[in-house]
N, C-alpha and C positions, 0 to 999 in steps of 0.2 A: 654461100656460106650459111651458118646456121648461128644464130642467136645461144647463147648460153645463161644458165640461171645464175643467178649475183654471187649464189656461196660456191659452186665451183664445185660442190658434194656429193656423191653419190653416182650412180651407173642413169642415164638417161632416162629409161624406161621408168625410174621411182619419181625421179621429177617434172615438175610442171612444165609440158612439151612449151619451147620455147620459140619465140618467132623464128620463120624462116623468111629469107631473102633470095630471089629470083634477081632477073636483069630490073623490071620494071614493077614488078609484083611482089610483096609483102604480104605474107600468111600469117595468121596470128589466133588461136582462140576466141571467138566472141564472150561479151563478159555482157552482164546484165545495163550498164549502161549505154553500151551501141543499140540498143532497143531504137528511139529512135529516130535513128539514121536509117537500123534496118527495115522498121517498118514501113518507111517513106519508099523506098528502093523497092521492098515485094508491093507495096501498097501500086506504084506506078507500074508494076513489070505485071498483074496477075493476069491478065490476058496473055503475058507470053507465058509464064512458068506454071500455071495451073493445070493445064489439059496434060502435062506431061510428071504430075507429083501424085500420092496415094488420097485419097478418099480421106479424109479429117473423121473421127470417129464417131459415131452418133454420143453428142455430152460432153466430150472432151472441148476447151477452150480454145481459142480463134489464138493461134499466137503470133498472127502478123499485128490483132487490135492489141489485145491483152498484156499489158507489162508485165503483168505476175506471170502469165505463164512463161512468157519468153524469160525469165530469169530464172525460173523451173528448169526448161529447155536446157540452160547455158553450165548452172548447178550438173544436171544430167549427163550433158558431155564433159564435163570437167573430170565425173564421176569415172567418167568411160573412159578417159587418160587414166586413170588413178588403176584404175583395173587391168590397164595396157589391150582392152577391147573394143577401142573406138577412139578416134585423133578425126576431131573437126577446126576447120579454120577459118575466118573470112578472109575474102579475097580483098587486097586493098592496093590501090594506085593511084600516087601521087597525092597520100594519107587518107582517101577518100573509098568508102568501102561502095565495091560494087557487084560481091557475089557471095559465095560460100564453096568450100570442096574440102569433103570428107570421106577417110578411110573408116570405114566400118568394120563390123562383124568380123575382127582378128580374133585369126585363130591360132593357137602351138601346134605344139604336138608334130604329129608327122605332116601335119599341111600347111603349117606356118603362110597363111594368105590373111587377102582384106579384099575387100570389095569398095572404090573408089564413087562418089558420086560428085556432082558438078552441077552451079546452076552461077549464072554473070548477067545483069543487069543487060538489058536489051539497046540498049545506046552504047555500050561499052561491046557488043557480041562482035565478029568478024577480023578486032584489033591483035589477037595475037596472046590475050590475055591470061586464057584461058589453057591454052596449051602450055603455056610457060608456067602456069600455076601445077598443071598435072606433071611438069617433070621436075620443077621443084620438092613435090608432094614424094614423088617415086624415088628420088634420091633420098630423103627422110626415111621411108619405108624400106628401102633395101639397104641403106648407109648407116641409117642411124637402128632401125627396128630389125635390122637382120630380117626378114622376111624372103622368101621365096617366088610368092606369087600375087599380084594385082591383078584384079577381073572389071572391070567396066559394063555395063549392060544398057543396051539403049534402044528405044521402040525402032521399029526400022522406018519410020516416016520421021522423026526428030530429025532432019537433016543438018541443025543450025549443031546438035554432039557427033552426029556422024562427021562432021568436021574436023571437029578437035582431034580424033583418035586417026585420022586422015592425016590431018598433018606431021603425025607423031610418027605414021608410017606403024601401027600399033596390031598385033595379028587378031586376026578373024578366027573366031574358035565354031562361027556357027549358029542357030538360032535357035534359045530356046523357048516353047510353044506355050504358052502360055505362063508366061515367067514367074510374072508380076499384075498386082489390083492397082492402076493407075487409074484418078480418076472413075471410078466404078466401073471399070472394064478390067479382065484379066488380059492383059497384053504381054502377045512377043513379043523377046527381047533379042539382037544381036551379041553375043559376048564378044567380049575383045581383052586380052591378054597379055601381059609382061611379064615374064620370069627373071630372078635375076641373074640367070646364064643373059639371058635377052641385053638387060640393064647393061653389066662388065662388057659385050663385046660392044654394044654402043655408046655406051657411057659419054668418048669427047664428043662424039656426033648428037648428043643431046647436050650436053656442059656448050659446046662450040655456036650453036642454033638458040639456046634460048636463055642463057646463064654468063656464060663468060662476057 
């Protein structure tokens, strides 16, 4: 089920993306005050989640330290709701935030996509959390955002995301070669792929597996 805004007003897409609820999993916008909680979570995780994130800019500020920036950050995704080009969420279980997964880079037009990312606090990795977060996210995005197509992209040695999309049963579109600047490398990526012809014919077999 999906959360609704208090006035009841308007077509989704104008208002403020609302919590979603999974079986176990809780999605919600970060807001400047989870600062930190989140920082304490990337502060303990950066040996997992660093080797596989973009290069921090030469000048730009530290926003796992920095509270102003991370409220910058939070303002900026808000922005990206507001503009219907980007819908970011923390992941939370059992009220306790232990990741983040974001649809980026939507587009209209004739290609109506977004491009999914994911990252889940390393104590909490292997529980089931993470996949139930991405079909939460996909039901939002083809239910509620009428979208066509979700792309996933993942170094092909991240084995702990090559899971997620494993267990989703989610297609293999192929590798592209130099995708992405991860870490100061340009790295490979795997794509992987949901349409939502894909979505309707599976729809209970995902609602059945990670939702109902």
């Amino acid at each position: 089920m999906f959360g609704h805004h208090p006035s009841g007003e308007g077509p989704l897409e104008s208002r403020p993306v609302s919590t979603l609820f999974g079986r176990r999993v809780v999605l919600r916008p970060l807001v400047a005050t989870d600062f930190s909680v989140w920082r304490d979570v990337r502060r303990r995780n950066a040996e997992w989640l660093t080797k596989w994130e973009p290069t921090r800019p030469p000048g730009a500020p530290d926003v796992i330290e920095d509270r102003e920036a991370f409220a910058i950050r939070c303002s900026a995704r808000q922005r990206e709701r507001q503009l219907g080009s980007g819908y970011g969420f923390g992941i939370f279980v059992d009220g306790d935030f232990c990741g983040e997964i974001n649809l980026s880079s939507v587009q209209r037009g004739p290609f109506q996509s977004g491009y999914v990312g994911y990252w889940i606090d390393e104590t909490q990795a292997g529980k089931g959390f993470t996949p139930e977060a991405l079909v939460v996210l996909s039901r939002y995005a083809f239910e509620e955002l009428h979208l066509h197509r979700l792309q996933i992209a993942i170094i092909p040695r991240n084995a702990a995301s090559h899971r997620v999309v494993a267990k989703l049963g989610l297609r293999n579109e192929g590798t592209a070669v130099r995708y992405l600047e991860i870490n100061g490398i340009w790295e490979d990526h795997v794509r992987y792929s949901l349409t939502s012809e894909e979505w309707a014919e599976r729809r209970s077999e995902f609602y059945d597996a990670w939702i109902a």
